[in-house]
CHARMM-style PDB file with segment names, atoms N, HN, CA, C and O in Angstrom:
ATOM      1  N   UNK     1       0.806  -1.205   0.000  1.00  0.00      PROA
ATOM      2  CA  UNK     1       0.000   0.000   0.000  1.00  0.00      PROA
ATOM      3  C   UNK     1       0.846   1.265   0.000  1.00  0.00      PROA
ATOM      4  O   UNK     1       0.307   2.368  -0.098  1.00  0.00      PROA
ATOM      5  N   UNK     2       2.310   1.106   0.121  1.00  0.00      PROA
ATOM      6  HN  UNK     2       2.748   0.210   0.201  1.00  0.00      PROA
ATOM      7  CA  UNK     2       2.778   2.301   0.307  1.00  0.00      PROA
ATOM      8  C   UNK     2       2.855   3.280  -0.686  1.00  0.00      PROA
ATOM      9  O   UNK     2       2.624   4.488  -0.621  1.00  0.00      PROA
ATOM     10  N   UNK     3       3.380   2.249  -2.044  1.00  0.00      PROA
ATOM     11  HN  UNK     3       3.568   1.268  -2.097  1.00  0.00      PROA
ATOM     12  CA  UNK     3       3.982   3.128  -3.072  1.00  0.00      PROA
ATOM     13  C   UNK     3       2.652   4.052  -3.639  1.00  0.00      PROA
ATOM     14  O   UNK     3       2.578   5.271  -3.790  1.00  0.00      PROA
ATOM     15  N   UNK     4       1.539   2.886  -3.916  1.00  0.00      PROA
ATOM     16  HN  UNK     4       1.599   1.895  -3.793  1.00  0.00      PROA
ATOM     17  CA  UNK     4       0.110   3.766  -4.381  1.00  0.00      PROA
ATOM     18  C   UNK     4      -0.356   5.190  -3.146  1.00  0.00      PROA
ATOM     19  O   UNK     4      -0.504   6.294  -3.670  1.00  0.00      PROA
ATOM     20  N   UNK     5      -0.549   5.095  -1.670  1.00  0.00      PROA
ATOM     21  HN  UNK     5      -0.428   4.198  -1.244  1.00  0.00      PROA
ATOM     22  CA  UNK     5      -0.613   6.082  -1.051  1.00  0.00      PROA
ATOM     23  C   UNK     5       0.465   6.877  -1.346  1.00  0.00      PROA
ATOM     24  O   UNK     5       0.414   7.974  -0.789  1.00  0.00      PROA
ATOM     25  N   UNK     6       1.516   6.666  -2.107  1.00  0.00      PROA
ATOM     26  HN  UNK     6       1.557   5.775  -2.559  1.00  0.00      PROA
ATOM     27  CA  UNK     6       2.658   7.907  -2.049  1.00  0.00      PROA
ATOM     28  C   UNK     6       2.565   8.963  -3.141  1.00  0.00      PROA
ATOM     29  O   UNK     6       2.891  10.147  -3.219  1.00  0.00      PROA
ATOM     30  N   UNK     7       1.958   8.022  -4.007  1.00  0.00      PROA
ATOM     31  HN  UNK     7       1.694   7.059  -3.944  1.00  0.00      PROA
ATOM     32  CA  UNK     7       1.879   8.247  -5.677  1.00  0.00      PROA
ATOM     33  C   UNK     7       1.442   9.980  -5.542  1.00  0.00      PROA
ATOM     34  O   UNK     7       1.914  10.827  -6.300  1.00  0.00      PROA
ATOM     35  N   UNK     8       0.703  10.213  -4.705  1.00  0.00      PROA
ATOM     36  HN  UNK     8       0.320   9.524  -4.089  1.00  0.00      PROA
ATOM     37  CA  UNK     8       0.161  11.846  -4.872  1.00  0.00      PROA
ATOM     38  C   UNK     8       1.191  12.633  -5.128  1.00  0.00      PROA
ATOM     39  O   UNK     8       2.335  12.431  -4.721  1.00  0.00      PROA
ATOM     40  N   UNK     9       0.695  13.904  -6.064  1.00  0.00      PROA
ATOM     41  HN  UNK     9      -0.234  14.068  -6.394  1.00  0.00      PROA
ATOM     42  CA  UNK     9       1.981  14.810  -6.101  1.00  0.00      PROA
ATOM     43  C   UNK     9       2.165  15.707  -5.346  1.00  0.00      PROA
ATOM     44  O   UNK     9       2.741  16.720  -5.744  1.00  0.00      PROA
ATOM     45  N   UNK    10       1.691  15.574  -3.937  1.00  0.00      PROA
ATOM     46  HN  UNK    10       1.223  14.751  -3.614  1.00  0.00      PROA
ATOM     47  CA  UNK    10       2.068  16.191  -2.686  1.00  0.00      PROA
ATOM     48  C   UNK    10       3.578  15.685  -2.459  1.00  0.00      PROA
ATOM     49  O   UNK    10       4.520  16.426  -2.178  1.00  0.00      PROA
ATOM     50  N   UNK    11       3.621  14.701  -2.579  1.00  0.00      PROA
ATOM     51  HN  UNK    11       2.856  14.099  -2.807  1.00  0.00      PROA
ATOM     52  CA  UNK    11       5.637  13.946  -2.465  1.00  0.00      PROA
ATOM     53  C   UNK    11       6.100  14.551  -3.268  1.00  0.00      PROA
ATOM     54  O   UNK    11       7.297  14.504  -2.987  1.00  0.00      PROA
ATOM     55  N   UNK    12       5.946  15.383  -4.512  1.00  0.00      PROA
ATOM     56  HN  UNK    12       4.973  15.421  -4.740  1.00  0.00      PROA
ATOM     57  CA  UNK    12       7.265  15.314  -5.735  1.00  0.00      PROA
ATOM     58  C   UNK    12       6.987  17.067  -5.058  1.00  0.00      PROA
ATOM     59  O   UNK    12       7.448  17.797  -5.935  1.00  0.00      PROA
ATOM     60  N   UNK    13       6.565  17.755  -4.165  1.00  0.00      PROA
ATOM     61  HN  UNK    13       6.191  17.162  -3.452  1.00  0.00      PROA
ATOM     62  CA  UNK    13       6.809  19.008  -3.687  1.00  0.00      PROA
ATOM     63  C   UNK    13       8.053  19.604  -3.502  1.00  0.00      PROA
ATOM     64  O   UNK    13       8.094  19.449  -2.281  1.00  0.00      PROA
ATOM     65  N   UNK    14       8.809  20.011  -3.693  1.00  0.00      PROA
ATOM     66  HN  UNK    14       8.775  20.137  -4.685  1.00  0.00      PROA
ATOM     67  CA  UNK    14      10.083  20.043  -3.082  1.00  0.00      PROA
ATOM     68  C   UNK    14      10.409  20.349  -1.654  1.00  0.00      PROA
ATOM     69  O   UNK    14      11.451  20.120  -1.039  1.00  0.00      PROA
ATOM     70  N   UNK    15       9.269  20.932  -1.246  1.00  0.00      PROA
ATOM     71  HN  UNK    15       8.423  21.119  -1.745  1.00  0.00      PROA
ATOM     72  CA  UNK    15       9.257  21.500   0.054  1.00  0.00      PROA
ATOM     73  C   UNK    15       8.951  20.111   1.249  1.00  0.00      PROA
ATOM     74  O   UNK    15       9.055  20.203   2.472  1.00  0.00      PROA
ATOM     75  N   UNK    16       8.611  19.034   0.565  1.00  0.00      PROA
ATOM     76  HN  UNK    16       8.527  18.959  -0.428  1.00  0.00      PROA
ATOM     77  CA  UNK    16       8.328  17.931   1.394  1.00  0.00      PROA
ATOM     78  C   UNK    16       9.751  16.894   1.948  1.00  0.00      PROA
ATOM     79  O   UNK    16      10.138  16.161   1.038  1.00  0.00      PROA
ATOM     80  N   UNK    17      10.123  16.824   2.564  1.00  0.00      PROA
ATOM     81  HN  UNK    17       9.809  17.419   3.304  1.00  0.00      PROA
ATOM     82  CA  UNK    17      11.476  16.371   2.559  1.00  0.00      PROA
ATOM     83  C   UNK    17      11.491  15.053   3.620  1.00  0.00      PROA
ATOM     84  O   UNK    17      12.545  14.533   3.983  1.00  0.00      PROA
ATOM     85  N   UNK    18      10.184  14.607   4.051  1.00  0.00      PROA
ATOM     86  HN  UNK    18       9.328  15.030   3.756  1.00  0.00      PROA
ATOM     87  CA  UNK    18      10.348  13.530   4.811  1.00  0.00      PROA
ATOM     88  C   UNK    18       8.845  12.828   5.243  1.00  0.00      PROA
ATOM     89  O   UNK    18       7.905  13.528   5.618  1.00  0.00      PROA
ATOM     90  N   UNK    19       8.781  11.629   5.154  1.00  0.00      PROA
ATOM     91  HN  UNK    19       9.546  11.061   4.849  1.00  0.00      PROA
ATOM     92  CA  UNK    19       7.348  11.246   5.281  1.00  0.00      PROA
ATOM     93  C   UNK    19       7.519   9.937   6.387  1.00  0.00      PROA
ATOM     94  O   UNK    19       8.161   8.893   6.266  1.00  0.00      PROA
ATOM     95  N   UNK    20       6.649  10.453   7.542  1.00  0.00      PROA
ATOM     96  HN  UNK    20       6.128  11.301   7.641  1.00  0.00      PROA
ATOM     97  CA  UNK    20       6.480   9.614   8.768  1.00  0.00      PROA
ATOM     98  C   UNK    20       5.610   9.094   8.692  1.00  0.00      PROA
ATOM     99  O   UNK    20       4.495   9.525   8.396  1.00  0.00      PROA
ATOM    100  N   UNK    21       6.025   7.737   9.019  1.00  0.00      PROA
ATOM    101  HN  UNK    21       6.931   7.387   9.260  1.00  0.00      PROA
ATOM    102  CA  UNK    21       4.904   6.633   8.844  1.00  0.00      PROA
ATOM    103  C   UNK    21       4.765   5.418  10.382  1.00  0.00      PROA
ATOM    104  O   UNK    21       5.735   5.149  11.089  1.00  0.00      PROA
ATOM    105  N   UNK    22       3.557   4.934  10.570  1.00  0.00      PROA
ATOM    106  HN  UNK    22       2.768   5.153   9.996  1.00  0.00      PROA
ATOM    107  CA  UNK    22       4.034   3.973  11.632  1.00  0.00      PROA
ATOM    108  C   UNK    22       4.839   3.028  11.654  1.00  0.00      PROA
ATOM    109  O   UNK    22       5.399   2.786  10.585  1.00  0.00      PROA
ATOM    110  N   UNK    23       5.126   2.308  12.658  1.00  0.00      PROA
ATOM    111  HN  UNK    23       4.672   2.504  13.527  1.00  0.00      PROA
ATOM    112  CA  UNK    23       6.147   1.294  12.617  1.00  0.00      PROA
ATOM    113  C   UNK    23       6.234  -0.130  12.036  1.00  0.00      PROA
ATOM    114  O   UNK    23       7.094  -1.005  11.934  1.00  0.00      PROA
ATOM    115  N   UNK    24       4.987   0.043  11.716  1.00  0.00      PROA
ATOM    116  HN  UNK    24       4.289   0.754  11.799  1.00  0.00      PROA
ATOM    117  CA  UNK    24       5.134  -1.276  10.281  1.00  0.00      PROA
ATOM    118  C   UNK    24       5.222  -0.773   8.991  1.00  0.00      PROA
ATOM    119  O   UNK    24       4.926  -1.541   8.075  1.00  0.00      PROA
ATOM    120  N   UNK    25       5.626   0.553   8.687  1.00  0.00      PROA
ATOM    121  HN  UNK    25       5.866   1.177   9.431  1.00  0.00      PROA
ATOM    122  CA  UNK    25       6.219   0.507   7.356  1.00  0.00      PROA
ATOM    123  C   UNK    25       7.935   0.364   7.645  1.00  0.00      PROA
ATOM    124  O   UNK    25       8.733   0.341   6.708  1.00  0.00      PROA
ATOM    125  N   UNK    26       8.274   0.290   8.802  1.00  0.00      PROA
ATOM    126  HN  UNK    26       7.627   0.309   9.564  1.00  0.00      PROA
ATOM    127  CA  UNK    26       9.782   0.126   8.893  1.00  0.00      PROA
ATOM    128  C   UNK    26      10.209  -1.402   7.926  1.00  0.00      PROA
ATOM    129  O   UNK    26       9.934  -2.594   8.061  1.00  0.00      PROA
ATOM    130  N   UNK    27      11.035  -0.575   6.901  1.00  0.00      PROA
ATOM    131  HN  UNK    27      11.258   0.393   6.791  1.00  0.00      PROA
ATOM    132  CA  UNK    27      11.151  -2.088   5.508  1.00  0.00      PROA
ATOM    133  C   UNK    27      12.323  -1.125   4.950  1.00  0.00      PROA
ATOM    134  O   UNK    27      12.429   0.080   4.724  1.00  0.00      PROA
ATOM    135  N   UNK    28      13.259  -2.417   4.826  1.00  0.00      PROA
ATOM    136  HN  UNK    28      13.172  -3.397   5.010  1.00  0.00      PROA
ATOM    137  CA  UNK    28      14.480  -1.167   3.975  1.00  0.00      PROA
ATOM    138  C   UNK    28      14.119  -1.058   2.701  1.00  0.00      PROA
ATOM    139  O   UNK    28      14.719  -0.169   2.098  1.00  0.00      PROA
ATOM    140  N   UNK    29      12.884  -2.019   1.729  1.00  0.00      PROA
ATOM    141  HN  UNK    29      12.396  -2.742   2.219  1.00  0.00      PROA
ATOM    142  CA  UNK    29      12.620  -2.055   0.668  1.00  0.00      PROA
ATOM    143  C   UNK    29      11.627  -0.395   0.577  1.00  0.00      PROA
ATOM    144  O   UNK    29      11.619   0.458  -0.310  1.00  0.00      PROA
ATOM    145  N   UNK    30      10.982  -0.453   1.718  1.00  0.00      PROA
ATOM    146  HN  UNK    30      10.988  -1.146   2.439  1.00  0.00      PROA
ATOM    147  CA  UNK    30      10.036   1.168   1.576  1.00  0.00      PROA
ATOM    148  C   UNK    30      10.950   2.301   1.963  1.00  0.00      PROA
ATOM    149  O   UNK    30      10.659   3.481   1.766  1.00  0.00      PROA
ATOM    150  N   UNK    31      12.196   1.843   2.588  1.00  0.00      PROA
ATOM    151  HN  UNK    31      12.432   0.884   2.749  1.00  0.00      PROA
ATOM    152  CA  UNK    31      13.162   3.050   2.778  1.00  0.00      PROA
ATOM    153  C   UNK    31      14.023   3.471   1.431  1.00  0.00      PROA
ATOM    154  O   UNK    31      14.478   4.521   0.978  1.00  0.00      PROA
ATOM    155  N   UNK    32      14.006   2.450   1.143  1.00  0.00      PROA
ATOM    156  HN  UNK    32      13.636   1.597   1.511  1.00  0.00      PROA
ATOM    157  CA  UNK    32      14.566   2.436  -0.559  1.00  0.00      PROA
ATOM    158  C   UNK    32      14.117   3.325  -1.777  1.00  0.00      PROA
ATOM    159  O   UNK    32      14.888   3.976  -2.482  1.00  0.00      PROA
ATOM    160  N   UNK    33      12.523   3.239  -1.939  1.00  0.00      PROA
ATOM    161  HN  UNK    33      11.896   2.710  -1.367  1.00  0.00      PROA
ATOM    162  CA  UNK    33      11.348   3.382  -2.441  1.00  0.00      PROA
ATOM    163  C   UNK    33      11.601   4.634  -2.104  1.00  0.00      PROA
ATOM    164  O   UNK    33      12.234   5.152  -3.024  1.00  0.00      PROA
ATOM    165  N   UNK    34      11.371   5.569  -1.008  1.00  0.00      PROA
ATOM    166  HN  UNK    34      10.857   5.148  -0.261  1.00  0.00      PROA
ATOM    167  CA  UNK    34      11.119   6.734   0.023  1.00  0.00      PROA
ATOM    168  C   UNK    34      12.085   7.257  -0.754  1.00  0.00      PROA
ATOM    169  O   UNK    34      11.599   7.845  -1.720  1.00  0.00      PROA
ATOM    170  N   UNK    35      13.520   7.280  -0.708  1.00  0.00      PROA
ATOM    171  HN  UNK    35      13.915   6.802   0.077  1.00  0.00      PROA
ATOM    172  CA  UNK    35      14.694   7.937  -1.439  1.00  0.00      PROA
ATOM    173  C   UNK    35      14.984   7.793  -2.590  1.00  0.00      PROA
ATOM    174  O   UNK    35      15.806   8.514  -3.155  1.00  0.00      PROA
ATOM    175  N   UNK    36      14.426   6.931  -3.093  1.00  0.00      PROA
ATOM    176  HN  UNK    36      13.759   6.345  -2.634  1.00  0.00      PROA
ATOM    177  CA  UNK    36      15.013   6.783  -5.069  1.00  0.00      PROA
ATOM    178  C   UNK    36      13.849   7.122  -5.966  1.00  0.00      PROA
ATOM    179  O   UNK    36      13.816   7.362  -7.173  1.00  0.00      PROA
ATOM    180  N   UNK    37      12.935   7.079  -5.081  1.00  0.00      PROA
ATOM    181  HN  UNK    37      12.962   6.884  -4.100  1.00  0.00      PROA
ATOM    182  CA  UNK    37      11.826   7.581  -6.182  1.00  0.00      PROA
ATOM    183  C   UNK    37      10.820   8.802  -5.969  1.00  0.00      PROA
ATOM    184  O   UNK    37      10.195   9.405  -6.841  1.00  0.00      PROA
ATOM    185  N   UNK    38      10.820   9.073  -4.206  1.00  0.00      PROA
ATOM    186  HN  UNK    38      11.328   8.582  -3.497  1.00  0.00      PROA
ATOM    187  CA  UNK    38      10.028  10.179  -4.060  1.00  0.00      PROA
ATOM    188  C   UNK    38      11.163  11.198  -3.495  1.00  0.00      PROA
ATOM    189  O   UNK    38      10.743  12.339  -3.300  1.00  0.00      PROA
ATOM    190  N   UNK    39      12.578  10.958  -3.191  1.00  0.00      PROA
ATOM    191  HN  UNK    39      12.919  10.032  -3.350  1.00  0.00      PROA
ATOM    192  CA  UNK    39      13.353  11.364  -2.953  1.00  0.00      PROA
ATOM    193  C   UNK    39      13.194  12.321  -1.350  1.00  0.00      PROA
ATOM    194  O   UNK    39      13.755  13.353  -0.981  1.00  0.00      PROA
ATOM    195  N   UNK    40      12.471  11.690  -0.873  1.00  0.00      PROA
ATOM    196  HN  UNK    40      12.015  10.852  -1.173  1.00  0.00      PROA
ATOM    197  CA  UNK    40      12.214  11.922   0.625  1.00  0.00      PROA
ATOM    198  C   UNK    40      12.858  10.956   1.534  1.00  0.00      PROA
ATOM    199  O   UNK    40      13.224   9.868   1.090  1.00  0.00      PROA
ATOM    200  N   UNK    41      13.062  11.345   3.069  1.00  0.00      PROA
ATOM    201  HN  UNK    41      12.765  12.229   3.429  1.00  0.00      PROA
ATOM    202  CA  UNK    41      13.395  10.121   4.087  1.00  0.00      PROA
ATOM    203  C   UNK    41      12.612   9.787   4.458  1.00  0.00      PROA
ATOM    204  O   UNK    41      11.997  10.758   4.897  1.00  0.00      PROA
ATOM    205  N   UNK    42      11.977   8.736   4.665  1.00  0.00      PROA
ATOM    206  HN  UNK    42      12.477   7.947   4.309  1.00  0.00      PROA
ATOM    207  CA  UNK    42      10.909   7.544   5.779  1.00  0.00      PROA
ATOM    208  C   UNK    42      11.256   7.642   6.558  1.00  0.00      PROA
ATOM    209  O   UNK    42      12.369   7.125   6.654  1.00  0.00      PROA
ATOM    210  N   UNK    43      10.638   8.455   8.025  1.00  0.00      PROA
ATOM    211  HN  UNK    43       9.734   8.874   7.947  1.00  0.00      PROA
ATOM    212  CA  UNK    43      10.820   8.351   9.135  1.00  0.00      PROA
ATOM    213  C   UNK    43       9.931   6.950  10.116  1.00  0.00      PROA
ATOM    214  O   UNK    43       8.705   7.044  10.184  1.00  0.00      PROA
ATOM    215  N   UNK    44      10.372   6.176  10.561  1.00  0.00      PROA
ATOM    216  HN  UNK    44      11.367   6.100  10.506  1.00  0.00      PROA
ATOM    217  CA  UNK    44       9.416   5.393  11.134  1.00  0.00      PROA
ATOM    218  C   UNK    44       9.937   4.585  12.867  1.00  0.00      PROA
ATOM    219  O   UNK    44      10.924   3.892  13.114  1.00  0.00      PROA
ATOM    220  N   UNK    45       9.089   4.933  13.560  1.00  0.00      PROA
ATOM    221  HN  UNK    45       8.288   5.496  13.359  1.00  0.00      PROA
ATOM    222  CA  UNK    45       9.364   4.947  15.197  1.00  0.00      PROA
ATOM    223  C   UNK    45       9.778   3.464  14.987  1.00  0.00      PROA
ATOM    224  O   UNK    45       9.289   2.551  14.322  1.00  0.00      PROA
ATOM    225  N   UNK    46      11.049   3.581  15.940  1.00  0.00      PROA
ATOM    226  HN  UNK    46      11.447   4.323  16.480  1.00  0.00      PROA
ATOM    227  CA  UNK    46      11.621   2.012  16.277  1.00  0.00      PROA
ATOM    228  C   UNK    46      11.580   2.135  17.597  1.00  0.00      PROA
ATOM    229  O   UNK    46      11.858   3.316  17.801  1.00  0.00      PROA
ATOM    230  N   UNK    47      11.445   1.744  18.349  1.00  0.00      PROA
ATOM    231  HN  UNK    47      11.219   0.784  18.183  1.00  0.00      PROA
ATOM    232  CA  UNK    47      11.757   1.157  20.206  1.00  0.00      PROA
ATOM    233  C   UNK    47      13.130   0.248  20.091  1.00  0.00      PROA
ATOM    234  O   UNK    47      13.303  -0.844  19.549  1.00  0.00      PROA
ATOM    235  N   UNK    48      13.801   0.883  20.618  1.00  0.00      PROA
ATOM    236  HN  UNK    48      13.660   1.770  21.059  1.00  0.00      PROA
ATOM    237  CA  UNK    48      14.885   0.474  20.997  1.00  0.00      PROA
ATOM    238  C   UNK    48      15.304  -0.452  22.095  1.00  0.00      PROA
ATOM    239  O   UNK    48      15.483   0.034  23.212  1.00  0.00      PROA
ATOM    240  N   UNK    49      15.457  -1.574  21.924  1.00  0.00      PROA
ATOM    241  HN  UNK    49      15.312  -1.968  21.017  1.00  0.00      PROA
ATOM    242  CA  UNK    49      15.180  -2.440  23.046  1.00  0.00      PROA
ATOM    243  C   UNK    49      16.895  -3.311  23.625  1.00  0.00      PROA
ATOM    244  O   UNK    49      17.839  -3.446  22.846  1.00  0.00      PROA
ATOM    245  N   UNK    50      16.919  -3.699  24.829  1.00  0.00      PROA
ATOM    246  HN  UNK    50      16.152  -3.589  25.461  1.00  0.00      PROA
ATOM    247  CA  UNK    50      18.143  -4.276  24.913  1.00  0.00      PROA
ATOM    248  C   UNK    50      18.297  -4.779  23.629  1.00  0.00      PROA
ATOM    249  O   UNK    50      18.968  -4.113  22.841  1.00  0.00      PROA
ATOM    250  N   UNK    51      17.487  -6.503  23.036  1.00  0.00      PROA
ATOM    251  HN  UNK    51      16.942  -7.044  23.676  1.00  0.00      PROA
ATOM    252  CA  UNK    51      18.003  -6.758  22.089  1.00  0.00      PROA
ATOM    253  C   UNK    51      17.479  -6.541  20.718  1.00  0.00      PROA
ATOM    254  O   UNK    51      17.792  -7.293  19.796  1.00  0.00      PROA
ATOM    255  N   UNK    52      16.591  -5.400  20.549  1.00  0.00      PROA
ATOM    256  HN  UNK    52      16.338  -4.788  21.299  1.00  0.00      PROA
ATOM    257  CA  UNK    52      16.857  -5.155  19.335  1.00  0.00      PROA
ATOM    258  C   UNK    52      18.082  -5.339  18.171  1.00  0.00      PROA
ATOM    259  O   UNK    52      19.125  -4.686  18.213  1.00  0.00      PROA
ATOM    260  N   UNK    53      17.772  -6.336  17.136  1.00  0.00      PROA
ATOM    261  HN  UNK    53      16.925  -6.867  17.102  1.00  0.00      PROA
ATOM    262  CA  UNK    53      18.775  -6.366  16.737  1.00  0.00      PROA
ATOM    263  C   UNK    53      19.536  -5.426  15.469  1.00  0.00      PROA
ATOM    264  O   UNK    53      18.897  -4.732  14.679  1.00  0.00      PROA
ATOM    265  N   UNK    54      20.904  -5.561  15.472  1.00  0.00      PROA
ATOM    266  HN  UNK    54      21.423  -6.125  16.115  1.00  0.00      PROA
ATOM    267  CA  UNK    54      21.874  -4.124  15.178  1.00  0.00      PROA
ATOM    268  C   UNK    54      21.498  -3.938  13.589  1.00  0.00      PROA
ATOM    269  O   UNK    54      21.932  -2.934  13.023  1.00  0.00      PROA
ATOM    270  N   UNK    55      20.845  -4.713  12.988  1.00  0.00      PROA
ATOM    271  HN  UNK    55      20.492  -5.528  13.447  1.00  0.00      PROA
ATOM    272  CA  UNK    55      20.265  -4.651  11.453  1.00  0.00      PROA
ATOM    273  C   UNK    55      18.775  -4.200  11.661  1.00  0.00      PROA
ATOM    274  O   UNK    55      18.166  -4.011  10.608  1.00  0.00      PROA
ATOM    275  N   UNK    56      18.234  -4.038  12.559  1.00  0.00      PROA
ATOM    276  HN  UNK    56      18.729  -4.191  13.415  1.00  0.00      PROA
ATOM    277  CA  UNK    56      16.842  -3.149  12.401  1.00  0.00      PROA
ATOM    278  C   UNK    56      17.098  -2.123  12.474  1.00  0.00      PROA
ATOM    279  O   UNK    56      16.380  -1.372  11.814  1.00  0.00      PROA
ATOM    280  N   UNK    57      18.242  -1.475  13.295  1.00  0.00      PROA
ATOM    281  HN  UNK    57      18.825  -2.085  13.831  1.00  0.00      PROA
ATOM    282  CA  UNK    57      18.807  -0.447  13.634  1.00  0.00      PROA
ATOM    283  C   UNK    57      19.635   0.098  12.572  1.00  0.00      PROA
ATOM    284  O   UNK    57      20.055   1.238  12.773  1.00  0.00      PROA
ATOM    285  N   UNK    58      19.911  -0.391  11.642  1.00  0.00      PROA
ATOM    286  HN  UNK    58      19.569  -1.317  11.479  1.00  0.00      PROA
ATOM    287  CA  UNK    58      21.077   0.224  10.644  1.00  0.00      PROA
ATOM    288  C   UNK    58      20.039   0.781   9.946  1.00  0.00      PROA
ATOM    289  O   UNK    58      20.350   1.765   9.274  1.00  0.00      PROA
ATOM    290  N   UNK    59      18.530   0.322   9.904  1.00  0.00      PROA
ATOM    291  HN  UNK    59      18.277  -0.477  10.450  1.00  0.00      PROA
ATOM    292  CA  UNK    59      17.251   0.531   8.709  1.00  0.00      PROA
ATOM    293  C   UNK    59      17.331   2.298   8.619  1.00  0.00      PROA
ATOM    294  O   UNK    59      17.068   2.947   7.606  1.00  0.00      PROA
ATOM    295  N   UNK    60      17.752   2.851   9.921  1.00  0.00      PROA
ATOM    296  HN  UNK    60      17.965   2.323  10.744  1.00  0.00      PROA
ATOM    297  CA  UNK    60      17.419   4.229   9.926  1.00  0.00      PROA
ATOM    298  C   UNK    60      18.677   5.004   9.819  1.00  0.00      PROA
ATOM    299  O   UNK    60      18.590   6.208  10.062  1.00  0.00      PROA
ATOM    300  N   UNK    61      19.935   4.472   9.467  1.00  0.00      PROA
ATOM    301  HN  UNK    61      20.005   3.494   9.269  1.00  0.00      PROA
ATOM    302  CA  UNK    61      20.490   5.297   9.110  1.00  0.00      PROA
ATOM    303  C   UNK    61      21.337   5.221   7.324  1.00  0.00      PROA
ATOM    304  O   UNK    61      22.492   5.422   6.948  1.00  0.00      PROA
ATOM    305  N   UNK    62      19.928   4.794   6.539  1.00  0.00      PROA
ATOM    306  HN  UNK    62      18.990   4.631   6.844  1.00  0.00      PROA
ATOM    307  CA  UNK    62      20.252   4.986   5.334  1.00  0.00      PROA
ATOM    308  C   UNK    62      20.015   5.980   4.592  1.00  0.00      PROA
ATOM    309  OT1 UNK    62      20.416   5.992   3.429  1.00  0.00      PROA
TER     310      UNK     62
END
């Protein structure tokens, strides 16, 4: 559902520079998507937990 909800040309704004979403769009494939095609960052809440592991965590600094 992401790419079709994105499709609006509210994203290709230039003034739009980041789109927050809940924590099940956390996907490096929609973080991917977010920067190569609408050229925005996907912000999406992670909880940081003892073991969260260190590859869910890398998701947000691409």
């Amino acid at each position: 559902m992401y790419a079709p909800l994105t499709s609006s040309s509210v994203f290709s704004s230039p003034s739009v520079l980041y789109v927050i979403a809940e924590s099940g769009y956390d996907d490096k494939k929609l973080y991917g998507h977010s920067k190569k095609v609408l050229r925005v960052d996907l912000v999406c809440p992670v909880e940081r937990y003892e073991n969260t592991p260190k590859r869910r965590l890398e998701l947000m600094l691409l």
